[in-house]
N, C-alpha and C positions, 0 to 999 in steps of 0.2 A: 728576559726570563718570563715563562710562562707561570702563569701566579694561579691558575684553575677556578679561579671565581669564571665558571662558564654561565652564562644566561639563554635562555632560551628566545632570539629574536624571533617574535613570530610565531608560527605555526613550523616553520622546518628547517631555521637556520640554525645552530649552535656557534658561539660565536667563544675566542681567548681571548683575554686580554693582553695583550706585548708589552709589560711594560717598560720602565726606563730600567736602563743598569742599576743594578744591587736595591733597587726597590724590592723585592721578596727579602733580601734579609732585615733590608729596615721597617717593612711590617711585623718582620717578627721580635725584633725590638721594640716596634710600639705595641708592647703587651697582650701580643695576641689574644682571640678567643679561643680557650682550649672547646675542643671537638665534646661530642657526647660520650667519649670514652675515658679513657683515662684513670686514675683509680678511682674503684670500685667501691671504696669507702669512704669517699663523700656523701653522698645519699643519706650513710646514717648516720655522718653527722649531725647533716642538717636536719632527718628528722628529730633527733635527740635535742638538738636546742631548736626549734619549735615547740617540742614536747616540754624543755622543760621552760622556758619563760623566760623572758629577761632579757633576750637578743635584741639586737640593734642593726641597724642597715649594713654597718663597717664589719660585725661579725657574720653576716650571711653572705656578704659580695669576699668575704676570704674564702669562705668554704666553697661556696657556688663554682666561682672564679669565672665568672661566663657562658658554664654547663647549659645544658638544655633543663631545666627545671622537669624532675621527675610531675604527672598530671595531677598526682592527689595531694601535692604540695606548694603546686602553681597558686592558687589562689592566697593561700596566707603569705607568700613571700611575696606575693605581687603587692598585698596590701600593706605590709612592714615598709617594702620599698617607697609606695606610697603616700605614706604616713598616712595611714586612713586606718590602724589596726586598732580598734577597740574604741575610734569613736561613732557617738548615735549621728550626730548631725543633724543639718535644719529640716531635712525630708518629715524626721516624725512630728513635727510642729506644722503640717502643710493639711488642709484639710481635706486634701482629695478630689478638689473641683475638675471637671474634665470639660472646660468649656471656651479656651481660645479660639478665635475667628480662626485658626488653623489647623481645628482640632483632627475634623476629616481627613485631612491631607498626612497628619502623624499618626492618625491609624492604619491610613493604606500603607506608610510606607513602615510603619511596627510590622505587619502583616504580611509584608513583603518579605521583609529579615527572617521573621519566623519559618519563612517555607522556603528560604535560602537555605537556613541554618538546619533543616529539617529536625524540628524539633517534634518530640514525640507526643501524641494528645493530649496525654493524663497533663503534660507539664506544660504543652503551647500555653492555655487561659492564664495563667497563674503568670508565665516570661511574657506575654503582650501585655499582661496587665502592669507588669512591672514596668517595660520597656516603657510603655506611653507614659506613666507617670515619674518616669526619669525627665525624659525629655519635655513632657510640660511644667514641671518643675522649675527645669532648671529657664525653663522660654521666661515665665514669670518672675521667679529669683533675681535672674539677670537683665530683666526687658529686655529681650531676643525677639526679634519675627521668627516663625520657623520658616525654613525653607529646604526644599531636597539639596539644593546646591552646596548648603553646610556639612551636609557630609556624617553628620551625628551617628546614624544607624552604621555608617561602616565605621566607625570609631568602638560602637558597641559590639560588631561579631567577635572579636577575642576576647570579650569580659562576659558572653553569654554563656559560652561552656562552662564555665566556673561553674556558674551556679551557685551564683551570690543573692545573701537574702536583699530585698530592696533597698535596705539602707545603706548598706556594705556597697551595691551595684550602685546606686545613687553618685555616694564618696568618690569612689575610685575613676568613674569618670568625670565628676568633678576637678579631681588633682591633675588630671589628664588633662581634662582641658586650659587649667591654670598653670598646668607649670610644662606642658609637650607641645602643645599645639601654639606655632606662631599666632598673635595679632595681627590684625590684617592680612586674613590669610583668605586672597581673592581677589578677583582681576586688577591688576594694577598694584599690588599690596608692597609694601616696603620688603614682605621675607623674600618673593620673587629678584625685584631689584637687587637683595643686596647678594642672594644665589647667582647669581648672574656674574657679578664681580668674583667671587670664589670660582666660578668655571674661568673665567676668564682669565685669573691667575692663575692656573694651573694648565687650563687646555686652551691656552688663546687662542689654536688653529679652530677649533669645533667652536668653541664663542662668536668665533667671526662667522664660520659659517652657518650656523641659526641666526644671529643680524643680518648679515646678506639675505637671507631666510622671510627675515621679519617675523621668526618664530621666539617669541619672549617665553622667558620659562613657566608664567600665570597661565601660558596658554596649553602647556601639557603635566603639569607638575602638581594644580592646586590639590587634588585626589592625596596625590602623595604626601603633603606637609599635613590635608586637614582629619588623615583618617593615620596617621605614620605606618601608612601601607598596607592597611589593612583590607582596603578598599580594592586592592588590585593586586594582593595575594593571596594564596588559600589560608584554610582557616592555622592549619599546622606549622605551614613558613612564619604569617604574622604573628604567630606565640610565640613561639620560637625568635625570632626577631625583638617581639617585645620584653622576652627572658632577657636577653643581655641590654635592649637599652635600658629597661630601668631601673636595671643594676648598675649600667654607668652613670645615670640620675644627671647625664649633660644633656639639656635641650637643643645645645648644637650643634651634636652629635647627627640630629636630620637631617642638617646641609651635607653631611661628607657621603653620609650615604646616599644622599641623591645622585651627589658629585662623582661617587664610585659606579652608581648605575648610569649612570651618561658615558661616564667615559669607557666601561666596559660594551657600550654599542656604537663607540666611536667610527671606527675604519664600516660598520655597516651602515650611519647615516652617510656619513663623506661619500657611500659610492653610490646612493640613494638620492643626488646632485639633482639629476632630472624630473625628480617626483616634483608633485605637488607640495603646496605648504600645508594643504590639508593631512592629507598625504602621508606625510614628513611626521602632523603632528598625531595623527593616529598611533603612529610605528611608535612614536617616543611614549606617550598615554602607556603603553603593552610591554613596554620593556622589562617593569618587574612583576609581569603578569605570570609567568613560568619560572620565576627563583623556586629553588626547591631544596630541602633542609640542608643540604650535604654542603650547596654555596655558603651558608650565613657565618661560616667563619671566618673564609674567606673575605666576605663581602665587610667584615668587620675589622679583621685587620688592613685590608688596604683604607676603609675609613680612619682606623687610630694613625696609618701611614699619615694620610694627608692631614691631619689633623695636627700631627706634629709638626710640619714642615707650612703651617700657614699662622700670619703674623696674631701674636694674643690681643689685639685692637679688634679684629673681627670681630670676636666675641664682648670684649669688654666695652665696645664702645655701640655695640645691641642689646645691651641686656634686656631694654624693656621692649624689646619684641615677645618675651614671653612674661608671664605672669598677670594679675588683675584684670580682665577687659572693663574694667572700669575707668582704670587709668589711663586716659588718651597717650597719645607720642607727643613729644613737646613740642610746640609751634615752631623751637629754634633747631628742631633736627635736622641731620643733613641729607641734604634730596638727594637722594641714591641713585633715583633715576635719572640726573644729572652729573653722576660722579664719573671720570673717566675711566679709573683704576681704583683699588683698592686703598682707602685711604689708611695710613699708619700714624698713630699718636707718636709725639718727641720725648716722650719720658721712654717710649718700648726702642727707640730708635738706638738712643744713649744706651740704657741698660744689656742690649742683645749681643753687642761688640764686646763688651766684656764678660759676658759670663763664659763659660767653658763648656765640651759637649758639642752636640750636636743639632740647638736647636737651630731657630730660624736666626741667621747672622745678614745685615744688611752691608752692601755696597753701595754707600749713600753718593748722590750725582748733585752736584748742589748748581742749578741754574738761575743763578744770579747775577746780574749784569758786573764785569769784572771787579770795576769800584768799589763796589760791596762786597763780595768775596774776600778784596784784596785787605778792608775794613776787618773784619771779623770772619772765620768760618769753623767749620767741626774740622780740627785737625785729620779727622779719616774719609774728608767727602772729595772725591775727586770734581774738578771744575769743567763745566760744559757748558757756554756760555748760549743763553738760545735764541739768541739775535742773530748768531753763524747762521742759521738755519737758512736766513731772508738776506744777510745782507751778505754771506758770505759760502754757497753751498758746498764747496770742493773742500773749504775749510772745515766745514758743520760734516763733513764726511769723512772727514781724515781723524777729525775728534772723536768720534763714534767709535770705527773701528780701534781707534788707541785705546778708547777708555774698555773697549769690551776683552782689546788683549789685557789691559791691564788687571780686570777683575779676574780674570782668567788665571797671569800670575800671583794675583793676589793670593789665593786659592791656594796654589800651589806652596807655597814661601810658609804659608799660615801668618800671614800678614794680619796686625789689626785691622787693617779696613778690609780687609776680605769679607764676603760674604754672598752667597748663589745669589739671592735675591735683590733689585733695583730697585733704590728708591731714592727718587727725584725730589729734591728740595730747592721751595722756588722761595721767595722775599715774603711770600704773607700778603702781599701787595697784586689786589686783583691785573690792576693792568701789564705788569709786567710778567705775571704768571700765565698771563693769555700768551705768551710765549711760550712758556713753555710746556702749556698746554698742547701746544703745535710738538716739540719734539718726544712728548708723551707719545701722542698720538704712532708718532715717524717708529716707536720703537712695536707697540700696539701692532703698526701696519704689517712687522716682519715676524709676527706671531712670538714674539719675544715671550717666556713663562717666568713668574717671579717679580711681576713691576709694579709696583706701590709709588703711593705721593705722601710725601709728609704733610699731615694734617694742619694746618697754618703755617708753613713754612718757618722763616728761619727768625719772624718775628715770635713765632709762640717757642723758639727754642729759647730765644733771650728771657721772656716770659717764665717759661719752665726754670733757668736758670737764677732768676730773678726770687722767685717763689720756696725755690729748696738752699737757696743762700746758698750761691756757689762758692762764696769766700771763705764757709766756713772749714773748720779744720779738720774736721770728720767726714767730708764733703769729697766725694770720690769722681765726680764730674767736672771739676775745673780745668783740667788738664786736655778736655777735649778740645777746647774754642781757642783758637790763635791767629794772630796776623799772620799775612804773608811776611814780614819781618821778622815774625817770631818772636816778638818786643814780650815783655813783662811790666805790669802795671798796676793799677788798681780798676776793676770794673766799671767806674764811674767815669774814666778818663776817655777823649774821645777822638784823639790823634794814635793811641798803641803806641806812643813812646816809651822804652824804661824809664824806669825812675832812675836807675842804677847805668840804666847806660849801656848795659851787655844785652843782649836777644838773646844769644845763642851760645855765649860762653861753656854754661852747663849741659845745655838742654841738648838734647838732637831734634833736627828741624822736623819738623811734620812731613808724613807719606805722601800730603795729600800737596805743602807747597812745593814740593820736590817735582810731585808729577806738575803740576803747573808752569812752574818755571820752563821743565824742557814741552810742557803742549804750546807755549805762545812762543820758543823758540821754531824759527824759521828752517832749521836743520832738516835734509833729509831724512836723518838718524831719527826724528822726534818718536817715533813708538820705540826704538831699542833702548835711548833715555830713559825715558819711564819704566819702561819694564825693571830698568836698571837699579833705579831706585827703589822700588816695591821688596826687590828680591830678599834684600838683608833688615829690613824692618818688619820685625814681628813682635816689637812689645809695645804699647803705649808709649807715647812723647812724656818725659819728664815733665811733671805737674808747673804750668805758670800759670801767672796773674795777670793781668794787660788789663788794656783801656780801649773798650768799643764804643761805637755810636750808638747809644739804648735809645730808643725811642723816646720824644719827648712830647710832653704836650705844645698842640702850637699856637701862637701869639695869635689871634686871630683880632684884626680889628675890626669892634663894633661900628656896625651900622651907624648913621645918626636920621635916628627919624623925626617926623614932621614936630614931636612937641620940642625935641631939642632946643636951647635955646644958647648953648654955649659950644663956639666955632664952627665951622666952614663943614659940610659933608663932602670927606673926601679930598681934601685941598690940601698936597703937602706932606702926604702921607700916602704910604703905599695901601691901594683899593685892597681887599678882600677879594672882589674879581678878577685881578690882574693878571693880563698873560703872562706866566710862569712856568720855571722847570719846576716837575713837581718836588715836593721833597723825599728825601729818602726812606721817612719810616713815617707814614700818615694815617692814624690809626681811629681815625674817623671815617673809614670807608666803609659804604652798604650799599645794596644795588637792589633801591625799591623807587617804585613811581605811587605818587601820590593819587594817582587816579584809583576809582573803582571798579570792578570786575563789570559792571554794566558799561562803562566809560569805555573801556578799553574794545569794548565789542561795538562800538559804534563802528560803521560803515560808512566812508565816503568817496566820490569821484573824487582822483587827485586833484584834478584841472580845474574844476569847478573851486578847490579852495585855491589852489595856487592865484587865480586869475581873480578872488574875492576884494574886493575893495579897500578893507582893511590889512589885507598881508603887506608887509613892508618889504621882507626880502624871505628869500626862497633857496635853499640848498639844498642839493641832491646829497645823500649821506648814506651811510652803513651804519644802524645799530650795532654796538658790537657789548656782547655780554662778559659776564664774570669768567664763563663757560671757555670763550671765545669765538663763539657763535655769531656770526653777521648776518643783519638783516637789511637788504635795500630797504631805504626809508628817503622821508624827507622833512626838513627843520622850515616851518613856518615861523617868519615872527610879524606880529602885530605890534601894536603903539603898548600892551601891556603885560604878554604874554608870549611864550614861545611852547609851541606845540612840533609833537612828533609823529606824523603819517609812514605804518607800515605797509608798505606794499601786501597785496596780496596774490600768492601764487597762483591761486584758482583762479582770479579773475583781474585779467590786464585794466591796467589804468584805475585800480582804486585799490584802498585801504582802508587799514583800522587805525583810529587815532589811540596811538601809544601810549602819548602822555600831554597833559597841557599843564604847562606850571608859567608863576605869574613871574616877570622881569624881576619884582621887586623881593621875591625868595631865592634871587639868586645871591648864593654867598659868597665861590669862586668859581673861575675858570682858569682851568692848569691846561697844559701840554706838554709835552716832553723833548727833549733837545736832537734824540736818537730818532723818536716818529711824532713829529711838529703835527703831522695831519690829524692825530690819533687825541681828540678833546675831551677832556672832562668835567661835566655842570654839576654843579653841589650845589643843593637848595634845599636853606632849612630857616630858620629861628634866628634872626641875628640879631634881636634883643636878648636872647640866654648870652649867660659868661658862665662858660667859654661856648660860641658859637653852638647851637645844633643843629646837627647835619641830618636832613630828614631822608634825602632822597641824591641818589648819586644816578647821573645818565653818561655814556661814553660814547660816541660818534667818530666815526674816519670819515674825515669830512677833504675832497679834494683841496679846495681853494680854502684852507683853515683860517687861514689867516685873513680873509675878506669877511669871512664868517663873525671869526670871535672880534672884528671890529664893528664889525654893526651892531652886533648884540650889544659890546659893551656901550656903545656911544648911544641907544636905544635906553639901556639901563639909568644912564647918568642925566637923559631926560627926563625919564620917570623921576629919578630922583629929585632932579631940578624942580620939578614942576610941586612934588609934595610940599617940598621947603618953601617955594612961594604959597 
């Protein structure tokens, strides 16, 4: 369906958008913007409550409804929207000093606006005078440097035609910048990264191809978040554009409509292959350089489209991307630019499957090693185990295509666990999520649209569970979590036996152990099974109770150090470093090195330390991250200390030391039964009770097992030697 949001690529292309089936009717379910027609007796509505007083934002956004705001009434509905309507603010309390180290540079570029804006004589002195003391103002208010790259003056061409007095022009772009304009809006910034993710759930073909590109979106887009378009449309589109958003008063409204001008130049970059990245990023820069008024209804409804159809964690779990530049981003956020897909919270997960409509419904994929599944799982997640991937490919292939028929019929049937959109729930548990981080990727690779991870996996659903008292009796979430037995219990129980003895007596078994049962069936038939089961399950599984493995804290024994004076260290009792399966739910995992950013940028010839006097033993290894990212490395150990030498790609035979941590902060070393190679060092505190874990390192180490003995037999001399 041709949807007529046309844009002007360029200087001579005119380009449609094609997009998916029934997407034109579902923009126009997501609330359209009505055009600048329509009746004719709006206008004097709204002039009549302006005129008479008392109106509120909810009573102008009825009347409006999205209209193009008549010119001699833009201004006070801009400020009502605002909320700036009838305050002085701190401007009048400012002495009018004109004297920041940057002062020249914000009169050339006031000066500049003014003869953009062609403003007329009598009024230019009077709007640069105002302009520069907006903007030095607010440099001083906020301790700002100014710079052209911020973007301010094109923020101000649609608030200059007003022709607001200075305080009023003050305000209004104050609120503008506090509550429209992303933080961090600028090379590298967090709004770039997490835009990035919203194209890539939506258009993972064009995502991939700007990666392949190595065109990030900070590098054609800042203009567009830091001015909301103002910067790179004319003065009448940007009004016009700014009439309906600040009627809809959502600051995340900027991402969709970026995301609607990308993909409406989509099939023009794709054939645009050969150009340059320069090139490339010129053509993206211009894209909304030619929107012209007749688009922006268009261009609004396919935004409320996608808007609708993308998960409410987007939004909720950014909020402080807009608001105070005072307040930093929290040191514990999540690095975006490290994210693979769109993450999704477990409370939006549970809640979306049951409500009704047509919002965003997930097909949850739950990649957890079977054991654990078979333990606990969301009755609607189908199982895809992601060790197939490596140790089983035909198998990891055969699952794939079953599970994507199955969501398919899911779909159809109107099955609970139906839902367009994928999302992958791993353990919570870095190292085994580096799995299935890999068959993220594998779906990723096939431009797959709609794939999300659930935000801590299936440990923060027990969590979540935990928190909203799943037991209770007003509690509409207990019936999601059940064994592959389908047993009934008490929460607290950690085999899922009944009490009673019946699993399945009442209950109907789960959609999700049904498709299980026939995916690890060896049958030709295994995809018409599943399908089979999906088709006549369309309500929620009967409410039970059972008994999962919740996480616990674990025993960890203390160290005994040199003042000790009561029994043996380590005699008779199982070490704290002991080579071990890890456990199932260890919730003392973090993946930092104790070294410092100067540390880590040391430089050294490999050879030269390998071959040092004091190295005791040497392994060749792979860093491997939370991520699942590996880095050739190598594990040095000394009589006191084991250090980590990254390779460097730029230059053969040397690296950066990773990390140097001392023998005696080693708390444990695990492994796992599945990938014995694949080690993990915990080093913290081991005079705290219970244990603290400072710093967690993981290595794929060939010969592991030669490794983690010398470490440890190195450890136990250290130890030996304190206690004498």
């Amino acid at each position: 369906t041709t949807l007529g949001v046309d844009v002007l690529y360029g200087s001579s292309c005119r380009i449609d958008v094609e997009a998916k089936s029934g997407m034109a009717a579902a923009a126009e379910e997501a609330q359209p913007v009505p055009g600048p027609g329509g009746n004719s007796s709006w206008d004097k509505d709204l002039a009549e409550a302006l005129d008479e007083g008392g109106y509120d934002v909810e009573t102008l956004r009825n009347i409006i409804q999205g209209r193009c705001i008549p010119t001699d009434q833009r201004a006070k509905v801009w400020k009502i929207s605002l909320n700036v309507a009838g305050k002085v603010g701190s401007l009048g309390s400012w002495d009018g000093s004109l004297d920041l180290p940057e002062q020249t540079l914000i009169q050339e570029d006031c000066q500049k606006l003014m003869d953009y804006l062609s403003v007329p004589g009598e009024e230019k002195t009077q709007l640069l005078s105002d302009v520069e003391s907006v903007i030095t103002f607010y440099c001083k208010s906020r301790n700002v440097t100014y710079s052209q790259s911020l973007g301010w003056t094109d923020l101000l061409k649609p608030l200059i035609p007003l022709r607001l007095p200075r305080n009023d022009l003050y305000n209004c772009f104050y609120a503008i910048m506090n509550k429209y304009i992303p933080r961090d809006c600028a090379p590298k910034g967090r709004p770039f990264h997490l835009f990035r993710l919203l194209l890539q759930y939506h258009e993972p073909e064009l995502c991939s191809f700007l990666d392949t590109k190595k065109i990030t979106p900070d590098s054609y887009a800042i203009n567009w978040g830091a001015s909301l378009f103002a910067g790179c449309c004319t003065e009448d589109v940007a009004q016009l554009m700014w009439d309906v958003y600040l009627q809809q008063a959502d600051p995340f409204l900027l991402f969709f409509l970026m995301l609607v001008i990308l993909v409406n130049a989509k099939e023009i970059l794709l054939s645009q292959e050969a150009e340059s990245k320069e090139e490339l990023i010129r053509s993206l820069e211009s894209v909304p350089c030619n929107l012209e008024t007749e688009d922006i209804e268009d261009l609004y409804s396919l935004a409320l489209y996608y808007y609708a159809r993308t998960p409410a964690s987007f939004r909720k779990d950014n909020q402080n991307l807009f608001g105070s530049n005072l307040l930093g981003l929290k040191d514990d956020e999540m690095d975006l630019s490290q994210a693979l897909c769109l993450p999704v919270s477990v409370p939006e997960i549970l809640h979306a499957n049951q409500q009704q409509g047509d919002g965003v419904r997930f097909f949850v994929v739950d990649c957890r090693p079977a054991e654990q599944y078979n333990a606990g799982h969301l009755s609607t997640a189908f199982h895809l185990d992601s060790d197939l991937m490596l140790q089983n490919p035909a198998e990891f292939a055969l699952s794939v295509k079953s599970l994507l028929e199955a969501q398919k019929q899911s779909i159809e049937s109107g099955s609970v666990a139906s839902g367009e959109h994928l999302c992958f729930m791993g353990s919570g548990r870095e190292e085994e999520d580096m799995y299935m981080n890999m068959v993220l990727a594998h779906f990723l690779q096939k431009n797959k649209e709609y794939v999300s991870i659930a935000r801590g996996g299936f440990m923060a659903l027990q969590q979540h569970l935990v928190d909203i008292n799943v037991d209770g009796p007003e509690n509409g979430y207990g019936h999601w979590i059940v064994s592959t037995s389908g047993s009934r219990g008490s929460i607290s129980s950690v085999d899922g036996d009944s009490p009673n003895g019946s699993g399945d007596g009442r209950g109907v078994k789960s959609l999700v152990n049904k498709m299980t049962f026939a995916l690890k069936s060896k049958s030709v038939n295994v995809k018409e099974k599943m399908i089979s089961f999906i088709e006549n399950t369309s309500a929620p599984v009967e409410r039970m109770t059972f008994q999962l493995p919740w996480p616990e804290k674990m025993n960890i024994d203390r160290h005994v150090s040199s003042s000790d004076k009561v029994g043996k260290p380590y005699r008779g009792v199982k070490p704290v470093f002991s080579i071990a399966d890890e456990e199932e739910y260890d919730t003392d995992e973090i993946d930092s090195s104790s070294m410092s950013d100067d540390d880590r940028k040391e430089m050294v010839n490999i050879q030269t330390w390998v071959n040092k006097p004091d190295i005791k033993h040497h392994f060749p290894c792979s860093e491997v991250k939370e991520t699942g990212h590996m880095f050739p490395s190598h594990l040095l150990v000394t009589a006191t200390h084991m250090y980590c030498l990254r390779e460097m790609p730029s230059r053969k035979g040397f690296a950066y030391i990773q990390s140097r941590q001392a023998l005696t902060s080693m708390v444990k070393i695990t492994s796992k039964k599945k990938h014995p190679e694949l080690i993990t060092f915990k080093f913290g505190n081991s005079n705290a009770s219970p244990v603290e874990i400072l710093a967690v390192e993981r290595y794929l180490i060939p010969n592991a097992g030669d490794a983690t003995k010398a470490i440890k037999q190195q450890i136990m001399k250290v130890l030996d030697a304190l206690e004498s």
